[in-house]
N, C-alpha and C positions, 0 to 999 in steps of 0.2 A: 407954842409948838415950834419945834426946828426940824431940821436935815442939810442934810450931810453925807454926802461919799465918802464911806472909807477907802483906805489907799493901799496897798502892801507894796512900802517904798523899795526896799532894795530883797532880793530873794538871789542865792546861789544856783550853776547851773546844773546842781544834782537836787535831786528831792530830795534826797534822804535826807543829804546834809541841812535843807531847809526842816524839814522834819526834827532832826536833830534841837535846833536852833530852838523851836516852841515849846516842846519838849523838855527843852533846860528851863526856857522861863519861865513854863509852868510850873516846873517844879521850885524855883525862887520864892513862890506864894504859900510851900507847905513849908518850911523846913524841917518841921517834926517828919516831913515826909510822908507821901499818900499813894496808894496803888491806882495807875491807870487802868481803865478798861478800855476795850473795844467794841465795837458792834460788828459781830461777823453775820449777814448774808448764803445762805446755800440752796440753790435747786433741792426743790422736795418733792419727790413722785404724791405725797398727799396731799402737800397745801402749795407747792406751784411753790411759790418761796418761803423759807423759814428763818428767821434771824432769832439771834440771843448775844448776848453779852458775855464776854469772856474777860478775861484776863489778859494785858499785854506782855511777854513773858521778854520781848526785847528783839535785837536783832538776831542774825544767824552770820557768819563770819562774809557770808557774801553779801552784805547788809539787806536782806528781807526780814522783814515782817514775819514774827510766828508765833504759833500760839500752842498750850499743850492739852490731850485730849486723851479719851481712852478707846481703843477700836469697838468696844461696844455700845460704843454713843450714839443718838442717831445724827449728831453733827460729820462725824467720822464717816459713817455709814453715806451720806449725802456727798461726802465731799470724796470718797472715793468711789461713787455711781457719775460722779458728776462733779469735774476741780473748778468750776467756775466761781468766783466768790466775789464780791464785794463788804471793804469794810469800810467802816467810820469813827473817826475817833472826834470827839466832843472835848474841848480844852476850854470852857468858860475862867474869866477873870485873868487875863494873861498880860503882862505890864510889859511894854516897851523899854527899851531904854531911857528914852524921856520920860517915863513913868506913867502913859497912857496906857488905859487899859480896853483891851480886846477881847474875843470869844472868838475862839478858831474851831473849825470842823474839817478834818482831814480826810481825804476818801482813798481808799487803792478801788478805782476804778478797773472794770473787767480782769478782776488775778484768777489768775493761775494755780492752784496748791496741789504743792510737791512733796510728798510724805520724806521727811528728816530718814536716814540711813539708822541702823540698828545700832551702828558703834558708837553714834551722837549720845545714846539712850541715857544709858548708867551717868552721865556730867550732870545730867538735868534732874534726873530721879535724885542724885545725889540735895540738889540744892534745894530740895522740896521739904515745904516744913511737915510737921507729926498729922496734921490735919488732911492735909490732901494726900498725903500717904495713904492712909487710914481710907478714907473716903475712896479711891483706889480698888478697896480690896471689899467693900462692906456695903457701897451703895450700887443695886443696879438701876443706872439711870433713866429715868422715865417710866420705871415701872412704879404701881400702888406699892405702900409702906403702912406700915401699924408705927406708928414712934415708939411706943413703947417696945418693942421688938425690936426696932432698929436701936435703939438705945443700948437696950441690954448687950446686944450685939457691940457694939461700938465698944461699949465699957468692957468686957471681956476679950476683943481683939487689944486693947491697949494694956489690961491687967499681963496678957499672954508674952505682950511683946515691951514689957517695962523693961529697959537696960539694954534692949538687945534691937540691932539694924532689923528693919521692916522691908521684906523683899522686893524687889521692882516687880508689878503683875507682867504678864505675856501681852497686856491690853496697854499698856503705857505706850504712847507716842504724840508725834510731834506733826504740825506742819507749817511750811513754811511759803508766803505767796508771793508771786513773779506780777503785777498789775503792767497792764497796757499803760494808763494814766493814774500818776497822782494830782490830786485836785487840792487845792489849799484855800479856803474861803477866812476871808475876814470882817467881821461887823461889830460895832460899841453901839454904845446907844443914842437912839435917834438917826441912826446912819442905813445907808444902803451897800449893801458888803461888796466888796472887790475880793474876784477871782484869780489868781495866780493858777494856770493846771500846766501838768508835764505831760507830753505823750512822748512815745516811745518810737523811734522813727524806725524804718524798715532796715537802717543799716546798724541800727544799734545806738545810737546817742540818744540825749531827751531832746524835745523840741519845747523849750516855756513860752507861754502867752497871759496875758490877764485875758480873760473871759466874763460876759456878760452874767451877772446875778440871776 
């Protein structure tokens, strides 16, 4: 048996840009390339809190955090009763430059979400593959299904629209989150993880600290 304190040696004075950083090294370990997720967090008037895993869809030009949804989701529906959110992202296997490997978990601690503006829409809708288009227009979320009906459905929205652009619905949108703190944790095996977190100080800059596991 061993241990060991992990260390998170050197970190930038922006999160993001550290964000950035793990982010790339993660991706060094796919190069066929792989989709990140997220765990998004929202106030639920029925179960107090509700989490689900999304898609991370990238930054927004003021580098936030965002993700894309449909306004009749009840993700949407929670987050616009209620913008408070926390998320989490999960980067296991992430290699150093000396070649050590790590598992990072990234938090946007207490955020904010800010519904994306309507003239954002049509870039995004634009870069969306035939699947989630599709699924856009043919699944209503959370509700019971027959597969076989939804099936039929699906194959006949796609027969209809072979050749031709698949409209943006009225329901398509975005949001994008403002967090108090980012939290940046690190641990390998056999080790006790070190904290790096940002808070947000009242005049507007980050404040970093390593913090206690």
């Amino acid at each position: 048996m061993s241990s060991a304190l992990a260390k998170i040696e050197h970190f930038p004075s922006d999160p993001v840009e550290f964000f950035k950083q793990i982010l790339q090294a993660a991706a060094k370990e796919h190069p066929e390339g792989f989709l990140q997720e997220m765990n998004l967090a929202t106030v639920d008037e029925e179960f107090g809190v509700l989490n689900r895993t999304v898609l991370y869809r990238g930054l927004t030009q003021d580098n936030s955090v965002f993700y894309i949804t449909h306004r009749y989701t009840r993700n949407f529906k929670n987050l616009q009763a209620n913008p408070k959110a926390c998320i989490t992202f999960y980067l296991p296997d992430v290699r150093d430059e000396a070649g050590n490997q790590s598992s990072w978990q990234v938090r946007l601690i207490g955020a904010t979400a800010v519904e994306l503006p309507e003239s954002e829409m049509a870039a995004l809708w634009a870069k969306e593959n035939l699947a989630a288009q599709i699924r856009g227009h043919i699944c209503p979320c959370g509700e019971p299904i027959n597969y076989d009906e939804l099936k039929a459905k699906h194959d006949q929205f796609l027969q209809d629209h072979k050749g031709k652009p698949i409209e943006r619905p009225a329901s398509y949108t975005a949001w994008k989150f403002e967090p108090q703190r980012w939290d940046f944790l690190k641990v390998g095996v056999d080790q006790i993880a070190d904290r790096v977190q940002y808070r947000r100080q009242p005049s507007g800059p980050w404040e970093s600290m390593h913090v206690s596991t």
